[in-house]
TIRO-2110 file (N, C-alpha, C; in Angstrom, 1 decimal):
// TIRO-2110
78.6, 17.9, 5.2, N, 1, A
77.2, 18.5, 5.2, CA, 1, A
77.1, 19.2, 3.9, C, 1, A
76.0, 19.3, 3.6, N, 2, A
75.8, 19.6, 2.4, CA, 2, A
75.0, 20.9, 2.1, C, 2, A
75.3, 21.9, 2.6, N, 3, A
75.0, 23.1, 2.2, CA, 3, A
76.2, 23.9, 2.5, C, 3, A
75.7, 25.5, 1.4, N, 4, A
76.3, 26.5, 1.5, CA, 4, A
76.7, 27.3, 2.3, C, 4, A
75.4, 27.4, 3.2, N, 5, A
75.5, 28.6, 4.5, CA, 5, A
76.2, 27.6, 5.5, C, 5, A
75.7, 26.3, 5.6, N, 6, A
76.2, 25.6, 6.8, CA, 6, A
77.0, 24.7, 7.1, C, 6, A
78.3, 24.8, 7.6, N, 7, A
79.2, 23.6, 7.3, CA, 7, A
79.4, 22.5, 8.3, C, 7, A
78.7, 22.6, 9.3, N, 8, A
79.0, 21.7, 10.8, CA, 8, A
77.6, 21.9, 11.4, C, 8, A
77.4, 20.9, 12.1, N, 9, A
76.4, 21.2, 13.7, CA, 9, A
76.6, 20.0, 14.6, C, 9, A
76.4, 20.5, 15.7, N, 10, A
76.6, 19.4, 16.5, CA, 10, A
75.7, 20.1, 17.8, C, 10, A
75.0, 18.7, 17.9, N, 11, A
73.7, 18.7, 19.1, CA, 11, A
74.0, 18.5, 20.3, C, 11, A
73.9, 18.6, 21.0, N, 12, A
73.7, 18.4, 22.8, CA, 12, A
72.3, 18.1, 23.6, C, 12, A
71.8, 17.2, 23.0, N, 13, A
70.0, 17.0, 23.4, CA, 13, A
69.9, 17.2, 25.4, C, 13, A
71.0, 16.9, 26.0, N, 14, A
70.9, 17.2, 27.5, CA, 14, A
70.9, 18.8, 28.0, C, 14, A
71.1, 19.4, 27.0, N, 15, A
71.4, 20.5, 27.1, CA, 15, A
70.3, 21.4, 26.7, C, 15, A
70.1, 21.0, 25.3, N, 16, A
69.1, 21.2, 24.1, CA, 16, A
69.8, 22.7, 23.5, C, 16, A
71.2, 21.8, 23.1, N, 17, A
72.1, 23.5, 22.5, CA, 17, A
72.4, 22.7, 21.2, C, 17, A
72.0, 23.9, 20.2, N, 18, A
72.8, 23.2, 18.7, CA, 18, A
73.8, 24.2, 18.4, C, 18, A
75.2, 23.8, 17.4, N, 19, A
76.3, 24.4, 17.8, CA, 19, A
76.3, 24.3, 16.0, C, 19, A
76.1, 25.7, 15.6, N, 20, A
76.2, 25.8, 14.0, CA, 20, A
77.3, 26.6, 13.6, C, 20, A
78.2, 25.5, 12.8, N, 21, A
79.3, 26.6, 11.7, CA, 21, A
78.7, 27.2, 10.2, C, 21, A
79.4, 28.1, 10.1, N, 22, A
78.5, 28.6, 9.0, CA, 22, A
79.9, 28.5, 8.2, C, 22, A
79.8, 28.7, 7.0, N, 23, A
80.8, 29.2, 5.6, CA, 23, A
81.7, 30.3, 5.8, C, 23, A
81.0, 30.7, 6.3, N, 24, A
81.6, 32.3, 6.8, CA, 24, A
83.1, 32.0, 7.6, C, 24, A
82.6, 30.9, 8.7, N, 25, A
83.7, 30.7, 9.6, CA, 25, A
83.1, 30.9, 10.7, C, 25, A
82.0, 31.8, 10.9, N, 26, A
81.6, 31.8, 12.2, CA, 26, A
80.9, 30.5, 12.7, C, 26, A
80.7, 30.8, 14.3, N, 27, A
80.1, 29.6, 14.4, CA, 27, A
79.0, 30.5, 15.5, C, 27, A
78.1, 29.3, 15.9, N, 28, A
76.8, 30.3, 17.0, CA, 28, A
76.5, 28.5, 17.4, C, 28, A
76.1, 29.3, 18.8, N, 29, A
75.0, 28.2, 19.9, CA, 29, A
73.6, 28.7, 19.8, C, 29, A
72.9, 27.9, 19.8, N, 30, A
71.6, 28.3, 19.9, CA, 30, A
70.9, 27.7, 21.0, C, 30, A
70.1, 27.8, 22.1, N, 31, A
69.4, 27.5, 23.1, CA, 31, A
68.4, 27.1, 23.1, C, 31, A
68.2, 25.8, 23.8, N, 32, A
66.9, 25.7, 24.1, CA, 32, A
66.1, 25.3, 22.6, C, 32, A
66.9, 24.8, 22.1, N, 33, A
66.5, 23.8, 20.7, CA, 33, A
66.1, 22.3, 21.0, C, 33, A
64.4, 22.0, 20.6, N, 34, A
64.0, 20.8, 21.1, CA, 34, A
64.9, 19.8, 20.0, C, 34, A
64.9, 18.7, 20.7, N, 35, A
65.3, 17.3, 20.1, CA, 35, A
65.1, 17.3, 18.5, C, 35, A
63.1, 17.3, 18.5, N, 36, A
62.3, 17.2, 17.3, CA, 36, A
63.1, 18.1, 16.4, C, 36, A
63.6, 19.1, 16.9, N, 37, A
64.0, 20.8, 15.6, CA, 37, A
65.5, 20.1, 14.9, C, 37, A
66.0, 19.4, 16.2, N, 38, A
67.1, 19.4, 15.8, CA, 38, A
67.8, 17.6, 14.4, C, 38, A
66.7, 16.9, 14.6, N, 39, A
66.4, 16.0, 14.3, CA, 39, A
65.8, 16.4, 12.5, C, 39, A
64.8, 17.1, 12.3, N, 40, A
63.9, 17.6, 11.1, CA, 40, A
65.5, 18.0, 10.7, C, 40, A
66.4, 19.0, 11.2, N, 41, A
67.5, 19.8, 11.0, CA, 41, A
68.4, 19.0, 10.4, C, 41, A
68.6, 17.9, 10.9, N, 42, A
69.5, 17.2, 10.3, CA, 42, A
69.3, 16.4, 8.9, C, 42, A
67.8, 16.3, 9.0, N, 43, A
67.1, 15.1, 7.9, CA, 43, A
67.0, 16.4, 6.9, C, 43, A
66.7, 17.3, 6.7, N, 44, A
66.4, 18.3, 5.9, CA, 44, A
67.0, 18.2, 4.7, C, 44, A
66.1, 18.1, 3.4, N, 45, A
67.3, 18.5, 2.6, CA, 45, A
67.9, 19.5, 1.8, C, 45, A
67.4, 20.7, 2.2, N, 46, A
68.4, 21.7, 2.2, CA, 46, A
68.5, 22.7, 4.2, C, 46, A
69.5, 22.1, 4.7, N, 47, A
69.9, 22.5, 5.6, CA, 47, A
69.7, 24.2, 5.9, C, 47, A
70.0, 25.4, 5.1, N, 48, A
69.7, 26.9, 4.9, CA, 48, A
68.7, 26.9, 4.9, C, 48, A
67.8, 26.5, 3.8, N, 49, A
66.4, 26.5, 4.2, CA, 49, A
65.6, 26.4, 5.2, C, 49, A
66.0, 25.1, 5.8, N, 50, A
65.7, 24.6, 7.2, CA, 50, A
65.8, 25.5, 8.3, C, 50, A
67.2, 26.2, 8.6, N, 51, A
67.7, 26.9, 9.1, CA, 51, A
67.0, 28.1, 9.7, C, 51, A
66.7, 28.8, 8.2, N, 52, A
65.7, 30.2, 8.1, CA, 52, A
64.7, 30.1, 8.3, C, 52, A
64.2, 28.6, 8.1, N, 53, A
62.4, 28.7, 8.4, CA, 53, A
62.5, 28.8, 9.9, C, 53, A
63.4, 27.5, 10.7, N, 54, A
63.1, 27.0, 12.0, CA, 54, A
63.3, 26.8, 12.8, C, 54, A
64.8, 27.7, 12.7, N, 55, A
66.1, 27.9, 13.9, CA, 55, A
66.1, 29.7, 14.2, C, 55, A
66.8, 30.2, 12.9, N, 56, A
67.1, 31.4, 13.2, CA, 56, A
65.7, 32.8, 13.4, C, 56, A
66.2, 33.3, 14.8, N, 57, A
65.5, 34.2, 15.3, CA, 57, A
64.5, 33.6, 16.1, C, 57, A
64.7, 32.3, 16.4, N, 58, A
63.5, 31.3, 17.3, CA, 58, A
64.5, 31.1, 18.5, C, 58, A
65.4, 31.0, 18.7, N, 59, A
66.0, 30.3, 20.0, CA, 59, A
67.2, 31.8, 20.3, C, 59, A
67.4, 31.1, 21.6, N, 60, A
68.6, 32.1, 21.8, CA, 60, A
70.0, 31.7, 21.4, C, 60, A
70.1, 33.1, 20.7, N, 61, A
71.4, 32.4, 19.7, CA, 61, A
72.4, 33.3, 20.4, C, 61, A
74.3, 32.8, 20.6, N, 62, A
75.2, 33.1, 21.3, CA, 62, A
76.4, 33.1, 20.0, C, 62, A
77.1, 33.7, 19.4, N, 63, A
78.3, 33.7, 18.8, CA, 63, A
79.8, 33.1, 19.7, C, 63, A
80.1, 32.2, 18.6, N, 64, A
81.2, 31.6, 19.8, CA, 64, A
82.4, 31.8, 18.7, C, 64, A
83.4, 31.7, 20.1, N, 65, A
84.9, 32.8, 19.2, CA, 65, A
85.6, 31.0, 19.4, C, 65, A
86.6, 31.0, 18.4, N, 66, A
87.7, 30.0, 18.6, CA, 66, A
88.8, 30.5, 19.7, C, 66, A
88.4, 29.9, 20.5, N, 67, A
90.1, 30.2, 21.9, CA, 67, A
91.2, 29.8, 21.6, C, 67, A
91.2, 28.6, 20.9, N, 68, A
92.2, 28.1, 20.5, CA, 68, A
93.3, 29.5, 19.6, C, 68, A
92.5, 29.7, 18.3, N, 69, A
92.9, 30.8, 17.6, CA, 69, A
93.0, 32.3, 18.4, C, 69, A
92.5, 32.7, 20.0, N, 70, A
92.6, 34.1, 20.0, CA, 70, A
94.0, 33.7, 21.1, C, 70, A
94.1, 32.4, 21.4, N, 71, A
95.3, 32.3, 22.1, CA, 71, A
96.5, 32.4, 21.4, C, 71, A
96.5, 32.0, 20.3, N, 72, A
97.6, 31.8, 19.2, CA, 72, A
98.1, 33.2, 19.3, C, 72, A
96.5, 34.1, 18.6, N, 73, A
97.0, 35.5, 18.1, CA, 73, A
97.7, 35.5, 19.1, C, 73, A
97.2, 35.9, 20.7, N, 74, A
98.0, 36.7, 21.9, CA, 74, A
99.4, 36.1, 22.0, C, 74, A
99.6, 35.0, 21.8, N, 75, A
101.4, 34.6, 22.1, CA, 75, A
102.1, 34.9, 20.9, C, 75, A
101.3, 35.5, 19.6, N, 76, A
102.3, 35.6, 18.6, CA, 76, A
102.5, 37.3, 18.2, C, 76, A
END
């Protein structure tokens, strides 16, 4: 993927959840994202831009932790 703020997404149209990594490392679910948004989202050609105009602060957004990594920390 080809932007700076965003380094992953992956869609769930049965769901209508998009699952964004950012640069940072964090990652977030967003809710209740139609098909159409997430489709323009992909085609976009700057993905941050896209982002800011027609994702963020529009859907319900959820921060998601790696389990994999807080399991690690706790056994080590």
């Amino acid at each position: 993927m080809d932007s700076s703020l965003i380094v992953g997404a992956l869609y769930w149209p049965e769901h209508r959840a998009l699952e964004l990594s950012l640069a940072t490392g964090r990652r977030y679910l967003y809710l209740g994202v139609p098909a159409e948004v997430a489709e323009e989202f992909a085609a976009a050609s700057s993905k941050g831009a896209y982002f800011n105009r027609a994702i963020r602060g529009r859907f319900d957004c959820h921060p998601l932790r790696d389990a994999d990594a807080e399991k690690r920390a706790v056994n080590h």
